[in-house]
C-alpha positions in Angstrom: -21.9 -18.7 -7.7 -19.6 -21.4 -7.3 -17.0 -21.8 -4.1 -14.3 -19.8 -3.6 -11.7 -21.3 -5.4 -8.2 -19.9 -7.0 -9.7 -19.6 -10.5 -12.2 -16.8 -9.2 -11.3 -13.3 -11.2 -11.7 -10.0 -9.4 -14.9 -9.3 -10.4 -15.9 -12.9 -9.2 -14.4 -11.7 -6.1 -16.5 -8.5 -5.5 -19.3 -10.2 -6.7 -19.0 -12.2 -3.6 -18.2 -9.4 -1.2 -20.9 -7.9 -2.6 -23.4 -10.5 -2.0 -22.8 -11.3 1.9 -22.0 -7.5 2.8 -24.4 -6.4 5.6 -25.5 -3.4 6.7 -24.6 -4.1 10.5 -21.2 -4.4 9.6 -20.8 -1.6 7.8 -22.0 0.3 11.1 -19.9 -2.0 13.7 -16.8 -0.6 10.9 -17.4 3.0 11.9 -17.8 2.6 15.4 -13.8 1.2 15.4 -13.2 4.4 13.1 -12.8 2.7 9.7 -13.8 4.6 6.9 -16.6 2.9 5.8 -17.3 5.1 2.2 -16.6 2.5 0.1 -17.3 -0.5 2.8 -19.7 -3.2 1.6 -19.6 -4.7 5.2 -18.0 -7.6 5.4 -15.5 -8.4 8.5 -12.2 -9.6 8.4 -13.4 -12.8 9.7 -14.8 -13.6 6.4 -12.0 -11.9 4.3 -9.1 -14.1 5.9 -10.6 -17.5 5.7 -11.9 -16.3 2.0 -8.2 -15.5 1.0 -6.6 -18.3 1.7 -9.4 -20.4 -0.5 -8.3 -18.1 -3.4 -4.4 -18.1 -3.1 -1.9 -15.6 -4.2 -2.1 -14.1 -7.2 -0.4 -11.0 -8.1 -2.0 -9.4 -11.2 -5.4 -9.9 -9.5 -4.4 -8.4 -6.7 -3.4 -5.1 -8.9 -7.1 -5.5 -9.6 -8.9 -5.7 -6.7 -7.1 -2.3 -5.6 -8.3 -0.6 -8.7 -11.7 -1.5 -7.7 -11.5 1.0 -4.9 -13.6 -0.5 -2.7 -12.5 -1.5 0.9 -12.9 -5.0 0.9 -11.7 -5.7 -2.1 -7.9 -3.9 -1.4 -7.8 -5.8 1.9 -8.0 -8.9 -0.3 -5.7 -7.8 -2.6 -3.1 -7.0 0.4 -4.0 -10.5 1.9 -3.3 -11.9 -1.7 -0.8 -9.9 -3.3 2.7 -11.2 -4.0 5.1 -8.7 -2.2 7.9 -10.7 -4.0 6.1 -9.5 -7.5 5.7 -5.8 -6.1 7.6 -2.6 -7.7 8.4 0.2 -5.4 6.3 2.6 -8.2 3.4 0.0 -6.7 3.8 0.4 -3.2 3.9 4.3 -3.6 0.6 4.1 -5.7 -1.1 2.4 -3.2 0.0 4.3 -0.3 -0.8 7.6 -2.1 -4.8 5.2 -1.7 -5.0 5.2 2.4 -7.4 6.5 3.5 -8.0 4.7 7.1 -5.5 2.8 9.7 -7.2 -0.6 8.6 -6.3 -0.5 4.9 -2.7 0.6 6.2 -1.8 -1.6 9.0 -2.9 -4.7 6.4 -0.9 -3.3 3.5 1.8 -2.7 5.7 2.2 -6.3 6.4 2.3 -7.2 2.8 5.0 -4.1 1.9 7.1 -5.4 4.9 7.6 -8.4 3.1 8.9 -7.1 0.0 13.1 -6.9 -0.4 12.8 -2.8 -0.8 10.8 -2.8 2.8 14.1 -0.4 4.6 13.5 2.1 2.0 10.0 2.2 2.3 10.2 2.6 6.0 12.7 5.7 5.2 10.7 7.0 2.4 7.3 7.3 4.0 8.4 8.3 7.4 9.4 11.6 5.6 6.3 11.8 4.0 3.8 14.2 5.7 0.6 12.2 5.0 -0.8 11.2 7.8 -2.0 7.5 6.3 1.2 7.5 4.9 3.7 8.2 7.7 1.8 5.7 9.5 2.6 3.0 7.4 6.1 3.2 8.1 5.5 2.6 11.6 3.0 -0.3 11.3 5.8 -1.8 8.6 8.6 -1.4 11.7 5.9 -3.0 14.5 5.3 -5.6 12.0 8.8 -6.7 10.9 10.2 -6.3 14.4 7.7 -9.2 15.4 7.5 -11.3 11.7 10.9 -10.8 10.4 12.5 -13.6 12.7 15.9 -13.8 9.9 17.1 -10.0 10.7 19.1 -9.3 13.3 18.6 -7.1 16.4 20.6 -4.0 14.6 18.4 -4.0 11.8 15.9 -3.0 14.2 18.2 -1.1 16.8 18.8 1.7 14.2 15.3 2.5 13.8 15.1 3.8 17.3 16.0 7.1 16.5 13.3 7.0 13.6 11.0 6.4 16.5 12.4 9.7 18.8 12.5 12.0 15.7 8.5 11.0 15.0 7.5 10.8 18.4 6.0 14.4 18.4 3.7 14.4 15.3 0.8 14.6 17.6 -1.8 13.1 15.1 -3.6 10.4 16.3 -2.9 7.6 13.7 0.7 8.0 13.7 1.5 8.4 17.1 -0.1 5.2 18.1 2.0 3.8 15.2 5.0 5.7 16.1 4.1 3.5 19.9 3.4 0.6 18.5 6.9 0.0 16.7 8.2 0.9 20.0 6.8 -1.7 22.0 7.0 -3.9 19.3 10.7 -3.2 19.1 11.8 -3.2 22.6 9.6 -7.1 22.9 11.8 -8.4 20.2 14.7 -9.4 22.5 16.2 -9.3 25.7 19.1 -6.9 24.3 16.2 -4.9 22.4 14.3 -4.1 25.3 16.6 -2.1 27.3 17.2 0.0 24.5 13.5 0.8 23.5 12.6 0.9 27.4 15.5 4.0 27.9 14.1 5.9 24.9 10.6 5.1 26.1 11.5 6.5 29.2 13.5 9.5 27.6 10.1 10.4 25.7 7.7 9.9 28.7 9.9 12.6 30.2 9.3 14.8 27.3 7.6 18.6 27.3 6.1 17.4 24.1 2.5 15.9 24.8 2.9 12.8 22.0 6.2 11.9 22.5 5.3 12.1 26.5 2.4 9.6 25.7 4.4 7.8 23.6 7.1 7.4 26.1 4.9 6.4 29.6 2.2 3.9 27.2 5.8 2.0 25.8 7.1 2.4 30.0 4.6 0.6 30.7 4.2 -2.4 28.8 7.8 -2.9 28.2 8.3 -2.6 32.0 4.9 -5.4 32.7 6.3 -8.3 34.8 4.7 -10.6 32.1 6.8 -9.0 29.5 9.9 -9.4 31.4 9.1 -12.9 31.9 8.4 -14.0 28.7 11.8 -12.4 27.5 13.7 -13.7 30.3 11.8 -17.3 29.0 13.1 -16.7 25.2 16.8 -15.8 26.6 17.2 -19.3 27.9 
């Protein structure tokens, strides 16, 4: 097969994937817990440098997903279009997760698309695990990508964050901390405000939300962290 290149189809694609997929990797996967049930075993350090030899292209994209397979959906997240994307889209593919990998890599691409609030709002309601999560990862990511929006766009997700923090399932309570922290790193004026709800949750009787709370305490209160915003301020 010829190099990489941005004529390749999706079949070309998983051809690929397909041909330098090992074993080994498959079984590193698992030990990170990433479902691995339709993994051909190849790392993300061969996806990334493999998308950006292939380009965007949206109706491949729409392809690769189809395929099911897990390598082939991250390279359709790292190639998709979010511009091109439908909200009907997004939900179809969400309805898809099935581990915190193929989420917190979508989630980058949905964050991106001009409908990305109502996502956030959508699937926070939603009581799939996979899902819910990818509302969170979506609000970690923009928080740190989204450089254009302004502190209140992020300001008024805080009480997204408190109303979440006690779904005790693992993959969306580290999310639900994750936005947190991303949130309150964003900005000097940020920070105080994610640091008092993080310490409002660490005081909680509810055992998430108290994790939550004293994990956010304490890396929005590391001297480093304080530094580097102090740094940004001036």
């Amino acid at each position: 097969m010829a190099l990489p290149d941005p004529s390749w189809s999706a079949d070309d694609i998983v051809a690929h994937l397909r041909s330098i997929g090992t074993e080994e990797n498959r079984a590193g996967m698992a030990r990170f817990g990433i479902n691995t049930r339709s993994a051909l075993g190849v790392g993300n350090s061969d996806l990334r440098p493999l998308a950006r030899k292939l380009k965007k292209n949206h109706a491949r994209s729409l392809l690769l997903w189809e395929s099911g397979i897990r390598e082939a959906r991250l390279m359709a997240a790292f190639t998709g279009e979010p511009k091109k994307l439908d909200i009907g889209q997004c939900r179809r593919w969400a309805a898809d997760f099935d581990s915190w990998e193929i989420v917190d890599t979508v989630a980058d691409l949905f964050a991106e698309t001009p409908f990305w609030r109502e996502l956030i709002a959508e699937f926070a309601e939603d009581e799939r695990e996979f899902v819910r999560r990818t509302a969170f990862a979506m609000l970690a990511w923009g928080a740190v990508h989204l450089k254009k929006e302004p502190d209140a766009t992020f300001l008024v997700y805080l009480p997204l964050i408190e109303k979440h923090a006690s779904d005790p399932r693992n993959f969306v309570r580290k999310a639900v901390n994750w936005a947190l922290r991303q949130i309150g790193k964003r900005s000097t004026a940020l920070h105080a405000h994610a640091l008092a709800l993080a310490g409002k949750l660490a005081a909680s009787s509810d055992k998430a939300a108290r994790w939550i709370g004293k994990d956010a305490v304490r890396e929005l209160s590391d001297a480093k962290q304080l530094e580097r915003l102090a740094a940004a301020k001036t």
